[in-house]
VOMAR-534229 format. One record per residue (C-alpha): residue in one letter; x, y, z. Coordinates in steps of 0.02 Angstrom, whole numbers, plus 32768, in hexadecimal, padded with zeros to 4 digits. Last residue first. Example, Ala and Ser with C-alpha at 12.3 -4.5 7.8 and 13.67 -1.06 7.14 Angstrom:
VOMAR-534229
S82AC7FCB8165/A82677F1F8186/
END
This chain:
VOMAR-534229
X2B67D376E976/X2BF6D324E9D8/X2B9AD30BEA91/X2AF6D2B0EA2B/X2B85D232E9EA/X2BDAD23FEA83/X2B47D223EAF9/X2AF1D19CEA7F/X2B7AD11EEA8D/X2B66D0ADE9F0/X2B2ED00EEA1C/X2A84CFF6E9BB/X2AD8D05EE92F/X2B6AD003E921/X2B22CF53E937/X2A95CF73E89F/X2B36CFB4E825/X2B8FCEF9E852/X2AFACE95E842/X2AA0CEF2E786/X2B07CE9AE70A/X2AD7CDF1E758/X2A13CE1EE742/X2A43CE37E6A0/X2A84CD96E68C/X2A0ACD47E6CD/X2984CD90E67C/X29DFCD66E5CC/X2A02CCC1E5F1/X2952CCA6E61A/X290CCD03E566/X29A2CCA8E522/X2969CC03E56C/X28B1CC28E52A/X2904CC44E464/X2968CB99E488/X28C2CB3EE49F/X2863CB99E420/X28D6CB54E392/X2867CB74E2EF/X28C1CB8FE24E/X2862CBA0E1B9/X2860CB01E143/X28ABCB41E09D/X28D8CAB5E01B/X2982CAC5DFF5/X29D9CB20DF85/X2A77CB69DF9F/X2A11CC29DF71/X2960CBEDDFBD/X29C6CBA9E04B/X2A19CC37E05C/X2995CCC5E04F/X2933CC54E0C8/X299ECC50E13D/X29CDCD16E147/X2909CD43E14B/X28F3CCB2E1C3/X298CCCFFE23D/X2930CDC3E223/X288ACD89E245/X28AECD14E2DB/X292FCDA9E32D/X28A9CE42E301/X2825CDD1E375/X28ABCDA4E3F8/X2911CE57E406/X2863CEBFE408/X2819CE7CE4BB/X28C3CE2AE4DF/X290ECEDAE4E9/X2873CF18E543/X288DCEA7E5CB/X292BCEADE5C9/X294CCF58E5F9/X289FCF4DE675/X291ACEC1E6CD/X29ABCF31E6D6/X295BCFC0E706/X28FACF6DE79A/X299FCF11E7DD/X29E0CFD1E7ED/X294BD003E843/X296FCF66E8C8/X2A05CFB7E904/X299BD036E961/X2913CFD1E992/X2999CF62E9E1/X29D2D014EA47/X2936D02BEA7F/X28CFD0CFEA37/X28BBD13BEAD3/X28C5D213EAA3/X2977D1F7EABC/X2985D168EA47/X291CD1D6E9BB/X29B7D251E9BE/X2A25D1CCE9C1/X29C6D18BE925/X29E7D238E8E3/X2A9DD24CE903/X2AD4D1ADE8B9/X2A87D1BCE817/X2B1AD1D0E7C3/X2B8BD13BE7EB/X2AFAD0A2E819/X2A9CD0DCE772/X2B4AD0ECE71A/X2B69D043E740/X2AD1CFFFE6FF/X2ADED058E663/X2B90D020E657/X2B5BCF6AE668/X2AD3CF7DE5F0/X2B38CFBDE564/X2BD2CF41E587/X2B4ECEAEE595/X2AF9CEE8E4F4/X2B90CEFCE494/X2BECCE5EE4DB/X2B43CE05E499/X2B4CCE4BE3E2/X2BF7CE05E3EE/X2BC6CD52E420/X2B30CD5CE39D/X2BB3CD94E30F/X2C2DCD01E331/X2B8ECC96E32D/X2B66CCDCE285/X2C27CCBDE24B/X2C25CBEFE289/X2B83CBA4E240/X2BA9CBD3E184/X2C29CB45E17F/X2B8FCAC3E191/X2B50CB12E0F0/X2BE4CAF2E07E/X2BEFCA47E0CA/X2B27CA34E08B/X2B4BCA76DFF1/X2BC9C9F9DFC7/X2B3EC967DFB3/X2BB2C8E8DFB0/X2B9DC852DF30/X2B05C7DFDF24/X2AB0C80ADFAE/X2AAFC798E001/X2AF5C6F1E05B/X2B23C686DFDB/X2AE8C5CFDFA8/X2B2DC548DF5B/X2AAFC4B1DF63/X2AF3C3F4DF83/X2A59C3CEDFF3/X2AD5C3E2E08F/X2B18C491E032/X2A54C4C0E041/X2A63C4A8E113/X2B04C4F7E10B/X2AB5C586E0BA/X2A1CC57BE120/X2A74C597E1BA/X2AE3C624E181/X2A47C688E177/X2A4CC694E21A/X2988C698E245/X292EC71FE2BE/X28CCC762E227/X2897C6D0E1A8/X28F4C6CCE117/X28F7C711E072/X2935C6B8DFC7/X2974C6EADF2E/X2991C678DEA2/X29F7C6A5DE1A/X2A21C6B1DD5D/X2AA8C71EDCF3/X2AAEC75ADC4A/X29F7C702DC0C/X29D0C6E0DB76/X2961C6FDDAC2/X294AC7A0DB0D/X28AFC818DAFA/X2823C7B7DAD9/X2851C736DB5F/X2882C7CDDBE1/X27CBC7F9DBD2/X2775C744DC06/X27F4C762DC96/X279CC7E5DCDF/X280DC887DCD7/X286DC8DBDD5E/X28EFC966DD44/X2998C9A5DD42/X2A0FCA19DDB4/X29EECA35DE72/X2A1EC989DEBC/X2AB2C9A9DE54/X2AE4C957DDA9/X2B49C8F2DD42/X2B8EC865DDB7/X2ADBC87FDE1E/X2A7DC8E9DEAB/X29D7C891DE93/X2958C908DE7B/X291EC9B5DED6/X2861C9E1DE91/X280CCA77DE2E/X2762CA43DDF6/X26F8CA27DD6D/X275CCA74DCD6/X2707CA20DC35/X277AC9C2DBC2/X2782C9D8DAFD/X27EAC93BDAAA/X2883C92ADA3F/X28C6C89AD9FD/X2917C7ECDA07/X29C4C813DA50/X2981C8AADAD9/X2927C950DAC4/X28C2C9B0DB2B/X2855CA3DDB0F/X2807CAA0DBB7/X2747CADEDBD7/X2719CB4ADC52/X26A6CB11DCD9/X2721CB26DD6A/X27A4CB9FDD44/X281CCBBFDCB0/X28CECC1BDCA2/X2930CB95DC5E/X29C2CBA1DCE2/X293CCBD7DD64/X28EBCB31DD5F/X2986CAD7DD49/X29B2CB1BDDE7/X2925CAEEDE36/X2919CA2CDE01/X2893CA1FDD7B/X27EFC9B6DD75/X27C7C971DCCD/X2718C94EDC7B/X26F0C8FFDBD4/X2701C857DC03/X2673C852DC9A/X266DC875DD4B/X270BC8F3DD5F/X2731C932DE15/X26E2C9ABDE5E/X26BCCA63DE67/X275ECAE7DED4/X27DCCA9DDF3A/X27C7C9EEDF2C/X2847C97EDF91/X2842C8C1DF6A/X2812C83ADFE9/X2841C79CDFB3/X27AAC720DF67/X2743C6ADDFAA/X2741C604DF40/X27C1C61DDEB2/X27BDC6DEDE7A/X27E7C703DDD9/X2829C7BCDDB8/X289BC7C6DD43/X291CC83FDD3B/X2954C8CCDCB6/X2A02C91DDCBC/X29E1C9D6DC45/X2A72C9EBDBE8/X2A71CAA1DB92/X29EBCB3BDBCB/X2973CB10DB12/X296FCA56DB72/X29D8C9C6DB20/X29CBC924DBA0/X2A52C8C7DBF4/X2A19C826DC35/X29D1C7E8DCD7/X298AC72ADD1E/X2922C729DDC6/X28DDC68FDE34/X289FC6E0DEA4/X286EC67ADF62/X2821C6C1E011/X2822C679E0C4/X28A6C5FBE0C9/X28D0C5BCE16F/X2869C526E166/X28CBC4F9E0C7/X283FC4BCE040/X2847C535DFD8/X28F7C54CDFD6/X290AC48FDF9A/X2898C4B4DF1A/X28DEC546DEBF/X2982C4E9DED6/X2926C440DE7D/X28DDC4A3DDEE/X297EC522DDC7/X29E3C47FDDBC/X2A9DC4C2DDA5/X2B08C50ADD28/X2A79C561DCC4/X2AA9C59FDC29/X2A73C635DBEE/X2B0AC69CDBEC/X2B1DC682DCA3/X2ACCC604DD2E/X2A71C5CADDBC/X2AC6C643DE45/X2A70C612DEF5/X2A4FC6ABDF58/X2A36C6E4E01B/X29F6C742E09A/X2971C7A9E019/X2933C85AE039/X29A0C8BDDFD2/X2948C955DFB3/X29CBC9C1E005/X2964C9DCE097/X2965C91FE0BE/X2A28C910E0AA/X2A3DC8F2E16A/X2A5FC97FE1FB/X2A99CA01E17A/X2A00CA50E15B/X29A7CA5AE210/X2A5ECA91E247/X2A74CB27E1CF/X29AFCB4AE203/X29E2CB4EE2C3/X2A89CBC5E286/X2A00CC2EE236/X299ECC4BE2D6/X2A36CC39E35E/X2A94CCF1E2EF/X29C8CD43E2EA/X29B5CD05E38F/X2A66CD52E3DA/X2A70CDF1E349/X29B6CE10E384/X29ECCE09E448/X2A67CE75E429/X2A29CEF8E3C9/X29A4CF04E45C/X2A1DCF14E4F1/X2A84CF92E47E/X29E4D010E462/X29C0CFF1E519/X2A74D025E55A/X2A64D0BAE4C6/X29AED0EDE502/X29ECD0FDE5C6/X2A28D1B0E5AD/X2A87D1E5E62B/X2A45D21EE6D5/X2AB7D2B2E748/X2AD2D334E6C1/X2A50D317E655/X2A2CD27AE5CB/X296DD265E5A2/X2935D1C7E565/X28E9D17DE5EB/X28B2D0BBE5DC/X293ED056E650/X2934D0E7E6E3/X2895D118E6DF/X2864D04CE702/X28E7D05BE78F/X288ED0F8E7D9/X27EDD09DE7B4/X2812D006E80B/X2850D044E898/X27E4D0CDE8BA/X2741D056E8AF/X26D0D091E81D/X2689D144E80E/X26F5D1AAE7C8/X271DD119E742/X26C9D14CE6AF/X26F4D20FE6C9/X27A3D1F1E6E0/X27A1D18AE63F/X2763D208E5D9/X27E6D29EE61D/X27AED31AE67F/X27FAD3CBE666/X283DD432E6E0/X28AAD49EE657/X294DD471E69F/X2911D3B0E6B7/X28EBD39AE60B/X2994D3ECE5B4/X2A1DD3D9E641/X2A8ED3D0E5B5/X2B30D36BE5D2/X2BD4D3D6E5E1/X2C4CD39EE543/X2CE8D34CE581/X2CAFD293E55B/X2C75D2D1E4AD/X2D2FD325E478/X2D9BD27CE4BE/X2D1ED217E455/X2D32D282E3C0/X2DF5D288E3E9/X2E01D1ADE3E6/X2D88D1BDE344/X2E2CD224E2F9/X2E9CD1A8E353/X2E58D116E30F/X2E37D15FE23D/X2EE1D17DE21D/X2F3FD0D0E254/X2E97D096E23B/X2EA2D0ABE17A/X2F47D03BE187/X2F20CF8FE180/X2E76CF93E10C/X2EBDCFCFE072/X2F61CFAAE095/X2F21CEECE08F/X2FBCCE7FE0BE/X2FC0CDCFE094/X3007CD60E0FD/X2FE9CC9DE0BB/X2F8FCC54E033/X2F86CCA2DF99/X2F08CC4CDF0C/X2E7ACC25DF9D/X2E1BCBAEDF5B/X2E1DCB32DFFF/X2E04CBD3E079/X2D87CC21E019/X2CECCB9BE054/X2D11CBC9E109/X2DAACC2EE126/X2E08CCB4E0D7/X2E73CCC3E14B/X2ED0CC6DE1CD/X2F8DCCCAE17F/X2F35CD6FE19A/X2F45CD71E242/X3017CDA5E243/X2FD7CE3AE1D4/X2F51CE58E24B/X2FB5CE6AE2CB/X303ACED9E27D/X2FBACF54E253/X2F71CF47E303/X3008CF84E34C/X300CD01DE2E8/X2F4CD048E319/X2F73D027E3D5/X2FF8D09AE3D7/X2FA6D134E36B/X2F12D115E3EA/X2F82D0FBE486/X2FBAD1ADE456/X2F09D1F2E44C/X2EECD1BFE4EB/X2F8CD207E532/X2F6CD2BCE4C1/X2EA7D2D3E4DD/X2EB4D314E59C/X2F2ED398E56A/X2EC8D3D3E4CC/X2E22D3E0E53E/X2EAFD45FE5AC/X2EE5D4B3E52D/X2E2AD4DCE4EC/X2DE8D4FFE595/X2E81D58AE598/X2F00D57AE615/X2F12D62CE677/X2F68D5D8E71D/X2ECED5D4E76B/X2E76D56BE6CD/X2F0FD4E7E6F7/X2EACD4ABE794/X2E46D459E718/X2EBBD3E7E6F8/X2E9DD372E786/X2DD9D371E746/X2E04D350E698/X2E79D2C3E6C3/X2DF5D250E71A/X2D57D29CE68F/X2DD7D26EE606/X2E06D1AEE640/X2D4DD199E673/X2D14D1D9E5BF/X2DB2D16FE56C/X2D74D0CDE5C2/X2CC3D0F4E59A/X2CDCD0F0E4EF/X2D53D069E4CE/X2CC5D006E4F9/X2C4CD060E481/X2CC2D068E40E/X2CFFCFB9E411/X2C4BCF69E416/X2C19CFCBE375/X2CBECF8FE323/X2C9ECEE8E357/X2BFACEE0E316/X2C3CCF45E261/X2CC2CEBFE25A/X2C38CE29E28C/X2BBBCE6BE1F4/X2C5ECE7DE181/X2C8CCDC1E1AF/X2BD8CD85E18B/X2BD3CDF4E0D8/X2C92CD98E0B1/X2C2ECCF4E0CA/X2B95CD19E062/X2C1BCD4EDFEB/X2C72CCB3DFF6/X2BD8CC3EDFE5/X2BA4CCC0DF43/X2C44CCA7DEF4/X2C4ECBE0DF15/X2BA8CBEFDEA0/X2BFCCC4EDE22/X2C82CBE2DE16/X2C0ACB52DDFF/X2BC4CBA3DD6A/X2C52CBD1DD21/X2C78CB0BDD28/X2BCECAE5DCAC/X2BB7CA29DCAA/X2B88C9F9DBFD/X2B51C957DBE1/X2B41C900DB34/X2A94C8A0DB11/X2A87C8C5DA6A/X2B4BC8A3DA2B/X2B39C8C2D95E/X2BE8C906D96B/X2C06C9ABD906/X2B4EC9E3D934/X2B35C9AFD9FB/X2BE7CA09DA00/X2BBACAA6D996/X2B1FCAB6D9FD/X2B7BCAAEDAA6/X2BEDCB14DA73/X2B6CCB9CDA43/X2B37CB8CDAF2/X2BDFCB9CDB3F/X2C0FCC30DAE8/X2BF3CCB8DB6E/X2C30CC43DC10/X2CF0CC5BDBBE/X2D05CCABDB2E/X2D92CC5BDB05/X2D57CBADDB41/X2DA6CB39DBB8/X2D76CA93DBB0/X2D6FC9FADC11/X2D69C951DBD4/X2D0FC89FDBEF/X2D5CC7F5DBC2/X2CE9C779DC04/X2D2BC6C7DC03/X2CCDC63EDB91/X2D56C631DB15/X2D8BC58CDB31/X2E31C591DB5E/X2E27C5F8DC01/X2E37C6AEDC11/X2EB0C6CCDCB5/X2F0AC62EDCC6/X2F07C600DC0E/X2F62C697DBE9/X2FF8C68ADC70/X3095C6E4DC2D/X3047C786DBCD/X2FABC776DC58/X3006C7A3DCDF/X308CC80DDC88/X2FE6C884DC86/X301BC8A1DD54/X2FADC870DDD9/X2F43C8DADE3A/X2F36C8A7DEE9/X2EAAC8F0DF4E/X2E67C956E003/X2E39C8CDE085/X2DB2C960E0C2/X2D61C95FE019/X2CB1C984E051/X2CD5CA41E068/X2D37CA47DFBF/X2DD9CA3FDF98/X2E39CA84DEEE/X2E7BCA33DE51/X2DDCCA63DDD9/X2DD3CB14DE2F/X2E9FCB1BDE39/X2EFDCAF5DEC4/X2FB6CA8CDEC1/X3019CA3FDF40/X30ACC9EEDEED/X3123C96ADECF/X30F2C8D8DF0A/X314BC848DEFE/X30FEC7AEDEB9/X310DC6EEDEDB/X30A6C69CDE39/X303CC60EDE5A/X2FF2C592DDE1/X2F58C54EDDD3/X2EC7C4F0DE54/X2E7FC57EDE8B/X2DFBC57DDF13/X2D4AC58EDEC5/X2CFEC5E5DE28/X2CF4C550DDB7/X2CA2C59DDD30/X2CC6C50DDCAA/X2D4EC55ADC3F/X2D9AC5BCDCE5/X2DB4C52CDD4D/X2DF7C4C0DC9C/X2E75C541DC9E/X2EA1C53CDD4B/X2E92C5D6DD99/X2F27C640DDE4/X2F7BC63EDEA7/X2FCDC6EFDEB9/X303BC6E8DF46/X307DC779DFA1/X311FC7E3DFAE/X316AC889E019/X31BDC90BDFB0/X3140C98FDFCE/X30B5C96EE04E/X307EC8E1E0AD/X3012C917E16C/X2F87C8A9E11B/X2F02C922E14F/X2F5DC9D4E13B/X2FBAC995E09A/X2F10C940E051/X2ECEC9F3E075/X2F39CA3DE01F/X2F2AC9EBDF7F/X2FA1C967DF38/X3013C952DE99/X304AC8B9DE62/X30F9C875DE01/X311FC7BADDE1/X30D5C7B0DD41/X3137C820DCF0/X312EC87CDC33/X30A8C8F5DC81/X3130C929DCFF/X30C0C973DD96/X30CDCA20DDC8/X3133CA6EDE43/X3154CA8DDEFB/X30E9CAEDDF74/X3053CB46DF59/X304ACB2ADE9B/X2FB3CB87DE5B/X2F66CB15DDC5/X2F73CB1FDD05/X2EB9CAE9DCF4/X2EC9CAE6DC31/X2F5CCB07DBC2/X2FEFCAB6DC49/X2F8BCA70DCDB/X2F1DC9F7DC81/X2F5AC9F8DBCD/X2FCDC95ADBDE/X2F63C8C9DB96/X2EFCC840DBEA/X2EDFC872DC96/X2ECEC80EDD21/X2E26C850DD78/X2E5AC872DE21/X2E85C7FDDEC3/X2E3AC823DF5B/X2D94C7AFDF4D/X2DDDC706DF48/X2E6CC71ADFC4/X2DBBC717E034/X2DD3C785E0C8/X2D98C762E18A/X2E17C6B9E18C/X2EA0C73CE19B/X2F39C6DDE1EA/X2FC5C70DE16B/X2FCEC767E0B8/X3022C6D9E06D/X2F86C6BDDFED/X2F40C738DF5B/X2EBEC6C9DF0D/X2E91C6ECDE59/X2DF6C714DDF3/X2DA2C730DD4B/X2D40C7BDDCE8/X2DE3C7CEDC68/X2E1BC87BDC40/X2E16C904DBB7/X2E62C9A0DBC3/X2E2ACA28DB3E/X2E76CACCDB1B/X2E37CB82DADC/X2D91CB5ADA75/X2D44CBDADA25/X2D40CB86D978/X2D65CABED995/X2DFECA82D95F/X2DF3CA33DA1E/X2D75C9E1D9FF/X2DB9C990D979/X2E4CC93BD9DC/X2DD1C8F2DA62/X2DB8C861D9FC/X2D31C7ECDA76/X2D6DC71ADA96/X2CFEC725DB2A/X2C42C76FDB49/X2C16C7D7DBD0/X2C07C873DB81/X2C24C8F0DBFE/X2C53C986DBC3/X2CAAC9F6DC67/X2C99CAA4DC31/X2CF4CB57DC53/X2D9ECB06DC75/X2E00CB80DD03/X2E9DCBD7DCA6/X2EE7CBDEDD60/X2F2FCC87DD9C/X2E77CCE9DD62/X2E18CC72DDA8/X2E65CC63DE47/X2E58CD1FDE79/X2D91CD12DE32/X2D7ACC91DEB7/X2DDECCECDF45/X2D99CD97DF2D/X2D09CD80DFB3/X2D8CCD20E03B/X2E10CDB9E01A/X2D84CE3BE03A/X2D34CDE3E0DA/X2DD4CDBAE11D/X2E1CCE6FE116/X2D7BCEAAE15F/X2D93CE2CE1F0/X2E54CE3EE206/X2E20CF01E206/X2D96CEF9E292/X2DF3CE7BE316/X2EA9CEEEE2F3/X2E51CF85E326/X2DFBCF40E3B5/X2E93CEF3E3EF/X2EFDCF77E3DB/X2E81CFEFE43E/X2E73CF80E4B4/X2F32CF68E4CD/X2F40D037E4B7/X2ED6D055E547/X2F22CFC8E5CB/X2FD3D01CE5A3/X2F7CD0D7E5CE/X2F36D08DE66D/X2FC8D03FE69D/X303CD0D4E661/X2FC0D14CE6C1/X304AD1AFE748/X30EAD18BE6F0/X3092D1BFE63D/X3045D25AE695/X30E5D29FE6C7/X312AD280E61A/X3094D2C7E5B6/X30B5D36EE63B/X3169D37BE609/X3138D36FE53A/X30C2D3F1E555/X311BD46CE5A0/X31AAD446E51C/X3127D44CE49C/
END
């Protein structure tokens, strides 16, 4: 050891930089891979985290109906707690200079007793504490509201109420009531208090004492504001149908609609594992990239010191003592590197999870993942020795011992000598003592280029999707809201006719919905009435319903009652039941009770036998491409016509798609170091290794350009071939991946087809290999053939 010990000192003055430069890369490698994995598990277990800190509500009923006795409900058997609260607004104001956010729209539901957050949704505080139920003054605020607003704990804002007679006659404009000055008091995240992708104003969740001091502010006086609740069962998603059937039962409400939460949990599940899969693909990238890299800088470090140790074998060193002096300084910058990486990625986990995790995330902050952290302090070193024990081992001479002819020496014998040695050179797979293989560099090259069109493929359908609300099914600019509870506030006849008639106006539905009973729960039903040419609506599978007893159903409700085109479905609403035939499977309006995804469409002669009204009432209209549908609304608001642009709310599956862009294109740029790395070193080990035959071909009268030209052969016939398999396997693998996510979100499926960036990576990829291949082509067309031929 003392020996040893001397001789690790010596070498340590001589290679410090070298040694220093090893254990950086490998800390950086190391830390890359294991902040990834740790990402991708702590991003997957985020929504099951939350639910288990947070007493999550397992059903939002919505009733819409005022003056409603929640107090039974909750007496209810297998019910755990119930919150009610009231389906009505306020502005939050003093937040300064953002005209970009409506006050309107970042205010929550006030509610009306003081459940929420104690017996049901009992939220992660972040920082701070919970509201005061018995204060007015007192809010709580989601992160991103912090991040946006830059207000956090113990700073104040306005909350501007709703005049009574506002809220009695659906006046749904600026508020015209009091104002309370409140504090907040904490940041809070639970799934009902959490942020979503299209929330990036975060919210303000007042306290209960809201509603204790300022009634008529928040439900009216006339009894005509919603009071809707959410429950938490003690089963949880297992006894939601059989309250469903107790509910319709003990209350005689028909049209009640029950929006299942568990549900929505389990879709933010499968976003965050499709996430956590993305991460894992770019850790195992990354990891293939480091070794490989890592590689060849440990065999050149280890064929350098094996060859000045090798004088040792005089001295009666063994081949195995001297292999074990060579491994010990790379093996040492391994142990290094591995340590420093675990403090790394400690200080890197504070920016994860991201994507759709981040915002439900129930620990934000460090987190340390022993797991994950410290198997590399073992597992490094030990790969560090394999490579150490491969770079040392003498390389067969196989082929060329035994005179044999390989395949593509026999196809190109007969072509031009510098195009088939540089062909030989990209396609043989044989490794001796003076050729490596050239499979691996070509192996690489191709990986690469699929990972690069498969990575540009899906992130072109990501775009396609979230470029408008088209793929969604939501193919209308804007919407005039006629009325609620079947009463129509304005003139249905004269809107419907002033759309019409707008130049700009290419397509008009006048639509009503209400809450069917299907054998799956609350089925939201639509009518479809067209008024002169009608919207465009998106039809998966069959069409949509001709007469009254036909129904098409959105996707999901599809699957939720487990029926197809031309099966039959029963349907129930407040004046009966009726039989409907399945004729198609079609995205609807995304409305206050349902997703583009969930409910159905039904003529309106249908909806008349089934309801004796409506819940809520619209007219949807399209315009012509190339118009700002701003235009016609301030056109309309002229006529004295309020319209919106659509959809009706956010479609949050489109943020949650547009977030998917970033970890595939992470992939493609590592897939691409891989390839470069593997073709470079090819390249270079052409230029190194076959030195001493192209001289040998110099002296017989190849030029010297013909000479550096071989190399500029290989690398083209490298990605060539790559491209040849890369592009194909790239398009099926990135539509494969698309279209397993949009049929999972989903959207209707239109398969990706970006030729012009596919050609420019075909160019790019020339280039660049053609870039690879200047510096090895100038050292073999200037290399000084005496000496070389002198030092064989």
């Amino acid at each position: 050891m003392g020996a040893t010990g001397l001789w690790f000192r010596q070498e340590w003055r001589l290679r410090r930089t070298s040694l220093v430069a090893l254990l950086v890369l490998i800390a950086f490698a190391t830390t890359f891979v294991t902040t990834a994995v740790a990402g991708a598990r702590r991003g997957a277990t985020a929504v099951d985290r939350l639910l288990e800190r947070t007493e999550p509500a397992t059903v939002l009923v919505l009733l819409n109906q005022g003056a409603f006795d929640w107090d039974p409900v909750r007496s209810m058997p297998g019910v755990a707690a119930v919150s009610a609260f009231a389906v009505t607004g306020l502005a939050v104001e003093g937040l300064g200079n953002h005209p970009e956010v409506d006050p309107t729209e970042i205010g929550g539901f006030p509610f009306v007793d003081d459940q929420a957050m104690n017996t049901i949704e009992h939220p992660v505080v972040l920082r701070g504490r919970l509201a005061d139920p018995a204060r007015a003054d007192e809010v709580v605020v989601t992160q991103n509201f912090v991040d946006y607003f830059g207000k956090g704990v113990g700073d104040t804002v306005t909350l501007h109420l709703y005049a009574a007679e506002q809220l009695d006659s659906f006046d749904d404009g600026t508020p015209t009531g009091p104002t309370v000055d409140a504090t907040i008091v904490g940041i809070v995240r639970s799934p009902w208090f959490s942020d979503h992708a299209d929330m990036p104003a975060g919210a303000v969740q007042p306290s209960a004492g809201l509603y204790e001091q300022y009634p008529d502010n928040v439900v009216g006086t006339a009894g005509v504001v919603n009071v809707n609740a959410m429950v938490r069962l003690d089963d949880g998603a297992a006894g939601l149908d059989r309250f469903e059937r107790e509910f319709g039962q003990r209350f005689h409400v028909e049209n009640a609609d029950f929006e299942d939460l568990a549900a929505e949990a389990d879709h933010i599940r499968d976003v965050t594992s499709f996430e956590s899969r993305a991460l894992l693909l770019l850790a195992l990238a990354a990891a293939i990239a480091s070794i490989v890299f890592l590689g060849i800088a440990i065999s050149r470090y280890c064929a350098a010191l094996f060859a000045d140790l090798d004088v040792l074998r005089s001295l009666g060193a063994t081949p195995a003592q001297i292999r074990t002096l060579v491994a010990l300084p790379p093996v040492v910058a391994a142990a290094g590197g591995a340590l420093v990486s675990v403090a790394a990625s400690f200080a890197l986990s504070t920016r994860f999870p991201i994507g759709t995790a981040a915002p439900i995330e129930p620990s934000p902050g460090a987190s340390f993942d022993s797991v994950v952290f410290l198997v590399p302090v073992v597992a490094v070193p030990i790969l560090v020795v394999l490579a150490c024990a491969m770079s040392l081992r003498n390389p067969r001479d196989g082929a060329e011992a035994a005179g044999q002819v390989s395949p593509v020496e026999t196809m190109t014998s007969s072509w031009p000598v510098t195009v088939g040695m540089g062909t030989r050179f990209a396609l043989d797979g044989r490794s001796t003592r003076s050729s490596p293989s050239a499979r691996p560099a070509l192996l690489a090259a191709a990986i690469g280029i699929v990972g690069v069109v498969g990575a540009l493929t899906f992130a072109h359908g990501v775009a396609d999707a979230t470029d408008g609300y088209g793929r969604f099914g939501q193919n209308y600019e804007l919407g005039v809201f006629v009325g609620a509870g079947g009463e129509d506030y304005i003139d249905a006849a004269a809107a419907s006719s002033a759309l019409t008639a707008d130049p700009d106006v290419d397509g008009v539905l006048d639509t009503s919905t209400e809450a069917a009973r299907s054998p799956a729960g609350s089925l939201s039903l639509y009518t479809y009435g067209a008024v002169g040419d009608p919207i465009d609506v998106v039809v998966t599978d069959g069409r949509l319903p001709r007469t009254a007893s036909e129904i098409a159903l959105a996707p999901s409700s599809a699957a939720s009652e487990d029926v197809a085109v031309g099966d039959t479905i029963d349907v129930s609403g407040t004046l009966g039941s009726r039989t409907l035939t399945v004729t198609g499977i079609a995205f609807v309006p995304g409305g206050p009770h349902n997703s583009y995804a969930e409910g159905g469409w039904v003529r309106p002669e249908a909806f008349a036998e089934l309801f004796d009204a409506f819940r809520f009432h619209f007219l949807l209209a399209s315009t012509t491409p190339d118009v700002d549908p701003q235009v016609v609304i301030d056109r309309l608001a002229s006529a004295g016509i309020d319209a919106f642009p659509g959809p009706i709310l956010p479609v949050t599956e489109r943020a949650e798609l547009a977030e998917l862009r970033t970890v595939p294109l992470l992939l493609a740029g590592f897939v691409t170091l891989l390839g470069v790395g593997a073709v470079g070193h090819a390249l270079a080990s052409t230029a190194r290794r076959r030195r001493h035959d192209l001289a040998m071909l110099r002296a017989l009268g190849m030029r010297p350009r013909d000479c550096g030209a071989i190399v500029y052969v290989q690398a083209a016939v490298i990605a060539v071939v790559a491209l040849a398999v890369g592009i194909p396997l790239g398009l099926v693998v990135g539509r494969a991946v698309w279209r397993s996510v949009a049929l999972d979100t989903p959207i209707e499926f239109v398969a990706p087809r970006n030729w012009p960036t596919i050609v420019t990576t075909g160019l790019l990829v020339l280039g660049l290999a053609t870039l690879l291949a200047l510096r090895p082509s100038r050292r073999l067309a200037s290399m000084s053939l005496a000496e070389e031929l002198r030092s064989e």
